[in-house]
Biopython code that builds the backbone (N, CA, C, O; Angstrom):
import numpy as np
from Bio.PDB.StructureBuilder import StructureBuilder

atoms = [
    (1, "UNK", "N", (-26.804, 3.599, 4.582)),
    (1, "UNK", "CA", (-26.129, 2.370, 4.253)),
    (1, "UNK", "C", (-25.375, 2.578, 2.947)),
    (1, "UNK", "O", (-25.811, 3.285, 2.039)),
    (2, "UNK", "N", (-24.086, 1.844, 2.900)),
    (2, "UNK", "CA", (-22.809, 2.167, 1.509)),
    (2, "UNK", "C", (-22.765, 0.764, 1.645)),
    (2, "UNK", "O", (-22.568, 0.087, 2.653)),
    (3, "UNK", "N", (-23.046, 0.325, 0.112)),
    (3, "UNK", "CA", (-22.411, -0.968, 0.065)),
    (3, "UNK", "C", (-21.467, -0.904, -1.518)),
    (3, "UNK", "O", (-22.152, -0.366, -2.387)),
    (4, "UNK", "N", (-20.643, -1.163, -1.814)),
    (4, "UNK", "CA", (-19.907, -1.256, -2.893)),
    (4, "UNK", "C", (-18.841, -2.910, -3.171)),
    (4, "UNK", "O", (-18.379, -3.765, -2.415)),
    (5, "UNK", "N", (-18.838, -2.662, -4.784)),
    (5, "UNK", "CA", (-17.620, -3.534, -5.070)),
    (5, "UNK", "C", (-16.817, -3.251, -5.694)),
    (5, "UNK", "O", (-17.277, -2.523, -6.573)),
    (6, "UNK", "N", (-15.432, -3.428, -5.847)),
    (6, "UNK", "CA", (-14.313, -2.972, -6.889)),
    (6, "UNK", "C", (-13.270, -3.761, -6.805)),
    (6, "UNK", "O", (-12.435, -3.976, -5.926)),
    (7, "UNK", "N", (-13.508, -4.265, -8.153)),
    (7, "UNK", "CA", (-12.319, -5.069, -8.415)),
    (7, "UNK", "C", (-10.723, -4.466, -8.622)),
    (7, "UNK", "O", (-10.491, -3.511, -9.363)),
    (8, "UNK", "N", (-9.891, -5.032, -8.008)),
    (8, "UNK", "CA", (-8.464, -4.627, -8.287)),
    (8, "UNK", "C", (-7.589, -5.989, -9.049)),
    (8, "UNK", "O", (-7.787, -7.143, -8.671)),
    (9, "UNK", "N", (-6.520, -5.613, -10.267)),
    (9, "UNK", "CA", (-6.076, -6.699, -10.736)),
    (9, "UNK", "C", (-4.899, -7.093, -9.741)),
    (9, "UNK", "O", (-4.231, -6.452, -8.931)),
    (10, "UNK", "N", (-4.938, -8.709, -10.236)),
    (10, "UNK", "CA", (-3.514, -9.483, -9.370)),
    (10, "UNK", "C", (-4.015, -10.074, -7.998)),
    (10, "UNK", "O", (-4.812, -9.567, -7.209)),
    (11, "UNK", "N", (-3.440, -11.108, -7.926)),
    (11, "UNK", "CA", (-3.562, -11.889, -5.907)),
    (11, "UNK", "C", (-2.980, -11.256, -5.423)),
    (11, "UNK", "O", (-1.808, -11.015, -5.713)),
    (12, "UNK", "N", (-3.754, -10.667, -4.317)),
    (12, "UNK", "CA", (-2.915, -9.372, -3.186)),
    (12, "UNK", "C", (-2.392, -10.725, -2.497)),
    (12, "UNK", "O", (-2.675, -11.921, -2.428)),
    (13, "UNK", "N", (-1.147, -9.486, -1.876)),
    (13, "UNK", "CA", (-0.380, -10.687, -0.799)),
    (13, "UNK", "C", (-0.500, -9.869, 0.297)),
    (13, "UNK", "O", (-0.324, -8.658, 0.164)),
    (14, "UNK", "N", (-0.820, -10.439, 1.545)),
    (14, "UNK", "CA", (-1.197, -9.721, 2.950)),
    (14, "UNK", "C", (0.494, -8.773, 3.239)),
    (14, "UNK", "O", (1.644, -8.910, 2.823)),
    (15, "UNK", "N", (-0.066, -8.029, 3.970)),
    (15, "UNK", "CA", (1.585, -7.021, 4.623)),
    (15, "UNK", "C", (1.065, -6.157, 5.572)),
    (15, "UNK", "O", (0.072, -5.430, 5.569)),
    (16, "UNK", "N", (1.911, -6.377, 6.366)),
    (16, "UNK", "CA", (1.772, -4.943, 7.487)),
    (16, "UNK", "C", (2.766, -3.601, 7.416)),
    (16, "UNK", "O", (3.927, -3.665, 7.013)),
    (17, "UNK", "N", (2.282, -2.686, 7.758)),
    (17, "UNK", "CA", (3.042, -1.293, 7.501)),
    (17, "UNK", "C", (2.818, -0.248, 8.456)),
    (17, "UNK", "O", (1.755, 0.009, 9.022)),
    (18, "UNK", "N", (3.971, 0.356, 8.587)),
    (18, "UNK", "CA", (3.953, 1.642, 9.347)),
    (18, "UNK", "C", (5.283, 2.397, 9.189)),
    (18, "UNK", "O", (6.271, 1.832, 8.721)),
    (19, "UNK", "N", (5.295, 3.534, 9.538)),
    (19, "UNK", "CA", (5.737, 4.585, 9.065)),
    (19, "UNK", "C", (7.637, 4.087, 9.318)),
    (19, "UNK", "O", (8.222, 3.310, 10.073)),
    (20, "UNK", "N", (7.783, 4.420, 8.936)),
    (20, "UNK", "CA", (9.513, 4.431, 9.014)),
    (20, "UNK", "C", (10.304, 5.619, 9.386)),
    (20, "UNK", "O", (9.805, 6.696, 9.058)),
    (21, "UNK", "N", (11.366, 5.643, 9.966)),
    (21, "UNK", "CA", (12.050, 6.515, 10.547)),
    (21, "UNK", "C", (11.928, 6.868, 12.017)),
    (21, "UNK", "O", (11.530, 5.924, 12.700)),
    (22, "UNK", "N", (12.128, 7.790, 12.556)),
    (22, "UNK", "CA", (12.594, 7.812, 14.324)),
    (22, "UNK", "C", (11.217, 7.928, 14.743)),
    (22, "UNK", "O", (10.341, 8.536, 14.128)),
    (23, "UNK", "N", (11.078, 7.268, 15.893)),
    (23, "UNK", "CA", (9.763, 6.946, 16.426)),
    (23, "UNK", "C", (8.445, 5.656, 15.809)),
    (23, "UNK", "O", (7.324, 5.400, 16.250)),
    (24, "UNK", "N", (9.300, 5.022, 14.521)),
    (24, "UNK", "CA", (8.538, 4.306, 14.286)),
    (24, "UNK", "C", (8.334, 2.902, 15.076)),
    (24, "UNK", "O", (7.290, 2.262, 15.196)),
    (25, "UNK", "N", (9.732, 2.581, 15.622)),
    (25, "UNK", "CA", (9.331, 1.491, 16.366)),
    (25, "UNK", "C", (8.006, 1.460, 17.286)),
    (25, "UNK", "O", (7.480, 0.374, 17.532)),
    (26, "UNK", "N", (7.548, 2.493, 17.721)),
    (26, "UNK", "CA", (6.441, 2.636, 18.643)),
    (26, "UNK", "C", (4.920, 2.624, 17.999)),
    (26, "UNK", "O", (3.881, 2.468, 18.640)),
    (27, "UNK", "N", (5.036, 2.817, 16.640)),
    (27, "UNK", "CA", (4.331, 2.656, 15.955)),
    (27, "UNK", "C", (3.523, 1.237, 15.743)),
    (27, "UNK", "O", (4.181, 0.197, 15.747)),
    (28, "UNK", "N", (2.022, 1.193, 15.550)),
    (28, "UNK", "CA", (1.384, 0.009, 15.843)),
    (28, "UNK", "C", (1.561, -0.239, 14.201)),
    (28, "UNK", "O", (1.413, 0.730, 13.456)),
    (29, "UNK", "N", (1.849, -1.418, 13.704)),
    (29, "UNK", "CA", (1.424, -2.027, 12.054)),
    (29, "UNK", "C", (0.037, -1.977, 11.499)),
    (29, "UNK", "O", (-0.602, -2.912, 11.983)),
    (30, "UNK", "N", (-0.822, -1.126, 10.521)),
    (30, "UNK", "CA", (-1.513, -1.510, 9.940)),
    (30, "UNK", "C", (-1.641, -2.520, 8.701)),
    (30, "UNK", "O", (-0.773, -2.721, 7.852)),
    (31, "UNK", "N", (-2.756, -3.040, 8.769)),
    (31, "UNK", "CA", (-2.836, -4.010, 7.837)),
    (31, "UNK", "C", (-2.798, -3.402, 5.902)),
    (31, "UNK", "O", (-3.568, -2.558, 5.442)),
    (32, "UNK", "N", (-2.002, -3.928, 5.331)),
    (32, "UNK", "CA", (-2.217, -3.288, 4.078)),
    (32, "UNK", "C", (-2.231, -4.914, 3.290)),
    (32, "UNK", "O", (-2.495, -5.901, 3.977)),
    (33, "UNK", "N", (-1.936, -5.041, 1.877)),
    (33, "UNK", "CA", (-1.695, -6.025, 0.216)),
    (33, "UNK", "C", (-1.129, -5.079, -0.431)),
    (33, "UNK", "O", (-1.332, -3.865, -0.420)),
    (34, "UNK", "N", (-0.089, -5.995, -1.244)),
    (34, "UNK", "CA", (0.543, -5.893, -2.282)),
    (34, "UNK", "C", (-0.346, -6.304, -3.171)),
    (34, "UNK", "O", (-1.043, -7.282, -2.901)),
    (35, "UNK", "N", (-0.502, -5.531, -4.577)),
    (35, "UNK", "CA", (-1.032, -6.256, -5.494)),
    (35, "UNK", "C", (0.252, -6.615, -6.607)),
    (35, "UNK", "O", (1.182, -5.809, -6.565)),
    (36, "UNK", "N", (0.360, -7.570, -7.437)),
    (36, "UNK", "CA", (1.676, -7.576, -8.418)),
    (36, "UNK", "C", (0.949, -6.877, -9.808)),
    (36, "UNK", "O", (-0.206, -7.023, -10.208)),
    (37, "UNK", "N", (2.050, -6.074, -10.382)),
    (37, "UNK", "CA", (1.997, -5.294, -11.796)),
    (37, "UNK", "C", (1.394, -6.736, -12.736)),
    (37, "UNK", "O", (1.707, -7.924, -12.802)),
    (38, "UNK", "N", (0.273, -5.759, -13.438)),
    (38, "UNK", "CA", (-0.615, -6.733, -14.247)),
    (38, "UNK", "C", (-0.129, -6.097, -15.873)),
    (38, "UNK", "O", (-0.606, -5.004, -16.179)),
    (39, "UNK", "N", (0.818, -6.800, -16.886)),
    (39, "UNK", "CA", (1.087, -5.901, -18.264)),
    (39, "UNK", "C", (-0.282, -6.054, -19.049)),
    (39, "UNK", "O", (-0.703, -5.011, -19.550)),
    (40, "UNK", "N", (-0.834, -6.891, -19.181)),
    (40, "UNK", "CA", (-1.760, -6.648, -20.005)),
    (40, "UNK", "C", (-2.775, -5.908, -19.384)),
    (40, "UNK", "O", (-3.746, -5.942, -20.140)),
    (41, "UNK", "N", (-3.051, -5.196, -18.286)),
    (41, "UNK", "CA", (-3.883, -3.781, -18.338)),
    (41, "UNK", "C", (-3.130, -2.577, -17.892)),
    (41, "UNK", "O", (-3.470, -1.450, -17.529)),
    (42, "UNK", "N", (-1.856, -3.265, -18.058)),
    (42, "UNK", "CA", (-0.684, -1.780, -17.779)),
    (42, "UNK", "C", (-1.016, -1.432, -16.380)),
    (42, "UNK", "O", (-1.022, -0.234, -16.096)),
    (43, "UNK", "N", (-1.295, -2.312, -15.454)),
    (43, "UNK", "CA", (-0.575, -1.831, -13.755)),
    (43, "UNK", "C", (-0.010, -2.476, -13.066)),
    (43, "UNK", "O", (-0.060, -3.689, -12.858)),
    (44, "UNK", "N", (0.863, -1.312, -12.456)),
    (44, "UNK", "CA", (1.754, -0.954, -12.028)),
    (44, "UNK", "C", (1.423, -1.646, -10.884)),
    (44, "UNK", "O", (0.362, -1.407, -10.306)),
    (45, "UNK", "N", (2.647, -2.948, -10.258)),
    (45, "UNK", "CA", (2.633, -3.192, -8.786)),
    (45, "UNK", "C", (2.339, -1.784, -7.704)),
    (45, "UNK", "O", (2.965, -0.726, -7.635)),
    (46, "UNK", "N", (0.940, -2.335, -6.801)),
    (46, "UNK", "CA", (0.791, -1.259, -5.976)),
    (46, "UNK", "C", (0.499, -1.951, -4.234)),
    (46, "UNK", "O", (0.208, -3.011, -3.680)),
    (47, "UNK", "N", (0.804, -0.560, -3.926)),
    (47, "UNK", "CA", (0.437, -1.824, -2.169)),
    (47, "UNK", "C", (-1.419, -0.740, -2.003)),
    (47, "UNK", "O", (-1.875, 0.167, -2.700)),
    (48, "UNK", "N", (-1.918, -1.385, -0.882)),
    (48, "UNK", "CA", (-3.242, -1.184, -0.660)),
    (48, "UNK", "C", (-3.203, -0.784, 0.705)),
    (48, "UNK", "O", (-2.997, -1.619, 1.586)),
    (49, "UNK", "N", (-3.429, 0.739, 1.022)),
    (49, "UNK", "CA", (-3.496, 0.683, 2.181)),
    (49, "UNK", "C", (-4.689, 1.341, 2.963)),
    (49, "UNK", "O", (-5.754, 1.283, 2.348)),
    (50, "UNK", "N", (-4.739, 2.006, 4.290)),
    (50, "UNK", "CA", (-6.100, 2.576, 4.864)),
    (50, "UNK", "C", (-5.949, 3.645, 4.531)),
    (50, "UNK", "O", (-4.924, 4.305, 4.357)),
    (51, "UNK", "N", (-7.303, 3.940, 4.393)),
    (51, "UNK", "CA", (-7.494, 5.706, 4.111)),
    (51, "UNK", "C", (-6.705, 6.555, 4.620)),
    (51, "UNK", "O", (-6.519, 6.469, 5.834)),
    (52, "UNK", "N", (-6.018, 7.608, 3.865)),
    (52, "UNK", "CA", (-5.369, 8.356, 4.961)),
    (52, "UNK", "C", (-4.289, 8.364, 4.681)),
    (52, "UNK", "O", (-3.776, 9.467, 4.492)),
    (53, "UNK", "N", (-3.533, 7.243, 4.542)),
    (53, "UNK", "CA", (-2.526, 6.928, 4.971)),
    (53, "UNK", "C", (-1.512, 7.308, 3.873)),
    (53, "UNK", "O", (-0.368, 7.148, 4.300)),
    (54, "UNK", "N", (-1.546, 7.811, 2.448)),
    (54, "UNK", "CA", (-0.538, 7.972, 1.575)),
    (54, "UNK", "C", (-0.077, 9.657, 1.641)),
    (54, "UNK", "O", (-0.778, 10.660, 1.512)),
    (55, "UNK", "N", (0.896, 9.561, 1.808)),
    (55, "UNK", "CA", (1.398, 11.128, 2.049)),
    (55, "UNK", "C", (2.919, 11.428, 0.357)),
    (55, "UNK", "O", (3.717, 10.605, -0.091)),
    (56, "UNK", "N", (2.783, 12.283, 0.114)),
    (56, "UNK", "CA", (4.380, 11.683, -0.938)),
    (56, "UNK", "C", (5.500, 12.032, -0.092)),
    (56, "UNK", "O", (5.825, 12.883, 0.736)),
    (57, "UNK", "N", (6.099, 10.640, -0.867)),
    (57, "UNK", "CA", (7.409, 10.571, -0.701)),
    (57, "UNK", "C", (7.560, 10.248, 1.231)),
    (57, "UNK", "O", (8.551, 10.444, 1.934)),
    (58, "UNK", "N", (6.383, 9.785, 1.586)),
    (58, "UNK", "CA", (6.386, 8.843, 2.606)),
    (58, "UNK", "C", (7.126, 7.528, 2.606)),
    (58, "UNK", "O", (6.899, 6.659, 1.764)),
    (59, "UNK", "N", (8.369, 7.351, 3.951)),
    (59, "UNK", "CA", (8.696, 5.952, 3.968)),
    (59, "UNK", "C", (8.123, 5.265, 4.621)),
    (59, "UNK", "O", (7.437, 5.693, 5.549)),
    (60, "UNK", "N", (8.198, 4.410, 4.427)),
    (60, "UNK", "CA", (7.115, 2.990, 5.280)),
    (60, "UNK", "C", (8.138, 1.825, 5.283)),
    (60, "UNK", "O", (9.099, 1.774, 4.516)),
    (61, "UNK", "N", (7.763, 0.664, 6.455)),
    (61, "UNK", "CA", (8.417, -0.300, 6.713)),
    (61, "UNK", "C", (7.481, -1.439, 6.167)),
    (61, "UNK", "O", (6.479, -1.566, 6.871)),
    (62, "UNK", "N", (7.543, -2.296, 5.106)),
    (62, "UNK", "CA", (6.207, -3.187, 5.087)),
    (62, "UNK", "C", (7.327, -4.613, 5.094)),
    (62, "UNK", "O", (8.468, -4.904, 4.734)),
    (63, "UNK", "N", (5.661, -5.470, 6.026)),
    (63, "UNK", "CA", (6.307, -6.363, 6.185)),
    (63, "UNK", "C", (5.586, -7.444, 5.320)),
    (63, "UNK", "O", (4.389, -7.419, 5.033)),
    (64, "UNK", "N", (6.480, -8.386, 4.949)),
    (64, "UNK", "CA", (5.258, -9.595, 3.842)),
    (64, "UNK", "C", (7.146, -10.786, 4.258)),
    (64, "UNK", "O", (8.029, -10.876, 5.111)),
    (65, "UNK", "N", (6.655, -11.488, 2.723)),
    (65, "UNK", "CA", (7.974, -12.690, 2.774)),
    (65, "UNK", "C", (9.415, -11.591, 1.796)),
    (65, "UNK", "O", (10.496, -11.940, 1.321)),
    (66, "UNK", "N", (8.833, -10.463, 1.843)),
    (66, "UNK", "CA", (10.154, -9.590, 1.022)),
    (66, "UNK", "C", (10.106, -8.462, 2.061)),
    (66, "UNK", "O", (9.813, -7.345, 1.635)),
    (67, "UNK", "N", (10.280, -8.565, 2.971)),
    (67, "UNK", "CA", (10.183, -7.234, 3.812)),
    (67, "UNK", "C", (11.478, -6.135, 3.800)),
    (67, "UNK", "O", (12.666, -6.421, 3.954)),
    (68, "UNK", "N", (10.882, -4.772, 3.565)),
    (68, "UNK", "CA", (11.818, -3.689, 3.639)),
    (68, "UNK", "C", (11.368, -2.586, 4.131)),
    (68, "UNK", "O", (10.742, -2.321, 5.157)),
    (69, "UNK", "N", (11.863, -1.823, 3.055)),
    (69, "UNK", "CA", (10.994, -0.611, 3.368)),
    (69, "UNK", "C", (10.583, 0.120, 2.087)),
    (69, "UNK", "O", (10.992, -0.422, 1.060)),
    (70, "UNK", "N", (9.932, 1.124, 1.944)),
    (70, "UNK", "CA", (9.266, 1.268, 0.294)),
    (70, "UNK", "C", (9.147, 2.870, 1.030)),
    (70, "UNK", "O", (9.130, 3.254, 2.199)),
    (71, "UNK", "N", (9.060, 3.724, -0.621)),
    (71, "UNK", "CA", (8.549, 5.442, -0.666)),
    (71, "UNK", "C", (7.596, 5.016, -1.487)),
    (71, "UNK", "O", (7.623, 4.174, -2.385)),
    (72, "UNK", "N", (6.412, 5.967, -0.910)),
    (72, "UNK", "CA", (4.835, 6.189, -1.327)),
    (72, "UNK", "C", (5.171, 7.090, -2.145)),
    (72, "UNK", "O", (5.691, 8.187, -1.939)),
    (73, "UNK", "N", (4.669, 6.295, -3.642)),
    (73, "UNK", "CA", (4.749, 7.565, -5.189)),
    (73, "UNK", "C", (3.434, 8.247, -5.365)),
    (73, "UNK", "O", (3.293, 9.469, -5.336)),
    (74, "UNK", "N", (2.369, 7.273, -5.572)),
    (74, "UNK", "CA", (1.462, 8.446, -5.941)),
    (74, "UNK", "C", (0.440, 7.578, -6.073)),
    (74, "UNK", "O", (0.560, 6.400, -6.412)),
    (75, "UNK", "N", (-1.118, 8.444, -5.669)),
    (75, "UNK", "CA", (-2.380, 7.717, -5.473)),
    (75, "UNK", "C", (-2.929, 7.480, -6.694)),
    (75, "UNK", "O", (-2.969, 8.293, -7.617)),
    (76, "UNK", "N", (-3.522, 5.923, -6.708)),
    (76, "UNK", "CA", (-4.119, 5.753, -8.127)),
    (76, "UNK", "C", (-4.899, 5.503, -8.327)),
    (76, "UNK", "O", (-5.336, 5.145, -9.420)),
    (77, "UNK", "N", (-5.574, 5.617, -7.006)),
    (77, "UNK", "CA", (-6.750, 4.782, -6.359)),
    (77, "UNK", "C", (-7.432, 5.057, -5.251)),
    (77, "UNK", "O", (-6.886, 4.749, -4.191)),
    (78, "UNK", "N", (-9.013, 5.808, -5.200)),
    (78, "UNK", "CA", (-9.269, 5.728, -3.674)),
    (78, "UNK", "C", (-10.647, 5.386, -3.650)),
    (78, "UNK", "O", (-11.559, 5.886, -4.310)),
    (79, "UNK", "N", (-10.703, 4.132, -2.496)),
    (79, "UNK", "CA", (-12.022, 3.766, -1.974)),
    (79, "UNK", "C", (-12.973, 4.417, -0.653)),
    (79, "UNK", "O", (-12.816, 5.637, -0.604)),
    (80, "UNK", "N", (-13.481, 4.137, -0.073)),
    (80, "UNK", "CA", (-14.298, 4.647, 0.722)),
    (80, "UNK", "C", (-13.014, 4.319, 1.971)),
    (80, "UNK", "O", (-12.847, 5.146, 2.868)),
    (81, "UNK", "N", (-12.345, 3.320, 1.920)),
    (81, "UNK", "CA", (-11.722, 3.183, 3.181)),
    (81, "UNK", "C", (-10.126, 2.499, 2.780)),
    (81, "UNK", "O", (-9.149, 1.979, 3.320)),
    (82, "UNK", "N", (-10.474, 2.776, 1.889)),
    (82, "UNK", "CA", (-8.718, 2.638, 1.292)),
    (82, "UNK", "C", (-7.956, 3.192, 0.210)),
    (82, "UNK", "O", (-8.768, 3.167, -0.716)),
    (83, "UNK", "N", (-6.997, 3.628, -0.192)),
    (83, "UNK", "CA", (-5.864, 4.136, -1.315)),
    (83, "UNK", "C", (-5.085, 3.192, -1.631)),
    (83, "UNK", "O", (-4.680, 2.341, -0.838)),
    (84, "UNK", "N", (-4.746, 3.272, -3.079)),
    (84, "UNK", "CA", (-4.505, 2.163, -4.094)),
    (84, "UNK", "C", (-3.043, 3.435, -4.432)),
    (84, "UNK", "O", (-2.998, 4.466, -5.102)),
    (85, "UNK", "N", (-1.780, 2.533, -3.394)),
    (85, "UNK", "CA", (-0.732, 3.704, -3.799)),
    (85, "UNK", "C", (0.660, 2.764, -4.881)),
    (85, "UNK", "O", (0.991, 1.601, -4.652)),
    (86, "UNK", "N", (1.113, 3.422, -5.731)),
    (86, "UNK", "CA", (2.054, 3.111, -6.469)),
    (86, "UNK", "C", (3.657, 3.502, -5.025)),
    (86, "UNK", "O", (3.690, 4.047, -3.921)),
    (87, "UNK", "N", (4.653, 2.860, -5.899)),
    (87, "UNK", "CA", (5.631, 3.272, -4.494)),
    (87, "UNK", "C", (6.860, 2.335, -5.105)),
    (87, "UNK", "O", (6.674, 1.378, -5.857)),
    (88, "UNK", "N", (8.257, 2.837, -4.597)),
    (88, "UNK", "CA", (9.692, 2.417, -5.157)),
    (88, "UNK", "C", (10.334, 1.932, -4.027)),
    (88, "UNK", "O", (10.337, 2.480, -2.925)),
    (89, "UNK", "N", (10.938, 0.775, -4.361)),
    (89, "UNK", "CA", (11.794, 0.375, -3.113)),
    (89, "UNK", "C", (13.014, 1.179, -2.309)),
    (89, "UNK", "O", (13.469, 1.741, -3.305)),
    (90, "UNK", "N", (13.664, 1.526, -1.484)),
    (90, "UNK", "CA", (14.467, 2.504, -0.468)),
    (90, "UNK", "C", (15.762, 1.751, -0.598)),
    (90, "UNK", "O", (16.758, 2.123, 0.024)),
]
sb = StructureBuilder()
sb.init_structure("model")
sb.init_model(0)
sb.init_chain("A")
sb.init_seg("    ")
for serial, (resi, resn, name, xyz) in enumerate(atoms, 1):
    if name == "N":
        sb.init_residue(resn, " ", resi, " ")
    sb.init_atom(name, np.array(xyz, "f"), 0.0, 1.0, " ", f" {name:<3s}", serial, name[0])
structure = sb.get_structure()
């Protein structure tokens, strides 16, 4: 049995994501959050996604009420079943 807690700063906002580029339409959406950049502990807006899933300089399609597409910068963060990735808009 694993039980854990970890706090992350900021109200995540729900988003779905999957890979971008040819063949992504076929691609199923996983569930990820945005968290928003917090200055007073110096972080950096990051999205939250499933294990696995941050590759660099990966594009992704995420969807929320700002939907685009975003490149995966770099891991800052990893849980038992998720990565805490930094990333620039496309």
């Amino acid at each position: 049995m694993r039980a854990g807690v970890q706090i992350l700063p900021g109200i995540p906002q729900g988003a779905a994501i999957r890979a971008a580029g040819a063949g992504a339409a076929a691609e199923q959406y996983a569930p990820a959050f945005l968290l928003p950049a917090v200055a007073a502990l110096q972080a950096p807006e990051t999205l939250v996604v499933p294990a696995g899933w941050f590759k660099p300089n990966r594009e992704i399609e995420v969807v929320t009420d700002r939907s685009g597409k975003l490149r995966l910068a770099s891991v800052i963060d990893r849980g038992a079943d998720f990565e805490c990735v930094t990333f620039e808009a496309v």
